[in-house]
N, C-alpha and C positions, 0 to 999 in steps of 0.2 A: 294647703293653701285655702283651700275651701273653709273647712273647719275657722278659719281668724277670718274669713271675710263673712259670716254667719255670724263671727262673736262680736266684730265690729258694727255689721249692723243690727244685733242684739243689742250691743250697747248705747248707740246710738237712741236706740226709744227705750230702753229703763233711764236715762240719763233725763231724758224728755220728760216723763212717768215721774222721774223724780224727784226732778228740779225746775220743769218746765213753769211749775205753779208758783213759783217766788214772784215771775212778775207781774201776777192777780193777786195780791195779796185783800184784795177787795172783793173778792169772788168770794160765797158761802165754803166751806171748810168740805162741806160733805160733797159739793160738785165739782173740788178738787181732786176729791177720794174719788172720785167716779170715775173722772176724764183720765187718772191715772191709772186705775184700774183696767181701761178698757185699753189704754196704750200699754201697761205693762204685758194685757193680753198677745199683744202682736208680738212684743220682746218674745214673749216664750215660743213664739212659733217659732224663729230663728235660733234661738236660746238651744231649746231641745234637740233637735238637728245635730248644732253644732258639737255639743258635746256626744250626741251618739255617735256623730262619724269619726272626730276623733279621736275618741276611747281606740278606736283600733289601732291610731299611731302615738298618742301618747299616754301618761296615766292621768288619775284623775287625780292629781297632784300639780301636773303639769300641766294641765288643762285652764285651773283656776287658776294658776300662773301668769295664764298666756291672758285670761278674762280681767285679770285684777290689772297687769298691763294697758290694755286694750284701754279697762275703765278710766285708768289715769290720764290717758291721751285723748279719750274722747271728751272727758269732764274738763279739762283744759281749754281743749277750743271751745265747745261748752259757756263756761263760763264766760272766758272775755266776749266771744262771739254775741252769745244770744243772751245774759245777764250784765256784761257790760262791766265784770269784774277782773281789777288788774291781777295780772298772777303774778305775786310776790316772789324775790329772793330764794325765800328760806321754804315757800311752797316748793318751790321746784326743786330746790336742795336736798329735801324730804319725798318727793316722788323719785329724785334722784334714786336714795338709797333705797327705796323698793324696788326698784331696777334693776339697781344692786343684785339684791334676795334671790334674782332669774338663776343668775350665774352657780346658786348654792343648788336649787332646783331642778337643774339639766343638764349638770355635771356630773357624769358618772366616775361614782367612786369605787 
């Protein structure tokens, strides 16, 4: 549990990092680079953690699994939340099917 509450708020500021800059789009390019840079910094602090502690319960298979999940649901609220974009149909039909993908992932064959 630790391990997804680490990756969720990992993903929470790369999501920030790196999309947060869409709505300055009038801000210099390179103080976008910066402000991202120094939030992706924080991500890694949570980021690295996260996957050390969990390597001891899952692989590092399942792990980017669990991150690439996490990112989908965070970039959602994300988006309509704090850019104000609707989440279409056929987006969520398509985050559906990597959803999907978990199932092939953490099924022991």
């Amino acid at each position: 549990m630790r391990t997804i509450v680490l990756l969720t708020i990992s993903n929470i500021f790369m999501t920030m990092a790196w999309y947060g800059h869409l709505k300055y789009k009038e801000s210099p390019l390179w103080i976008a680079i910066m402000v991202s840079w120094g939030i992706a910094f924080v991500e890694y602090c949570f980021q690295v953690p996260a996957n050390r502690i969990g390597h001891y319960q899952f692989t590092a298979a399942q792990l980017k699994t669990i991150q690439e999940v996490i990112t989908l649901v965070v970039f959602c609220g994300f988006s309509v939340w704090y850019l104000k974009e609707p989440l279409k149909w056929n987006y969520l039909a398509g985050f559906a099917m990597m959803v999907g993908a978990v199932f092939f992932i953490f099924k022991e064959w």
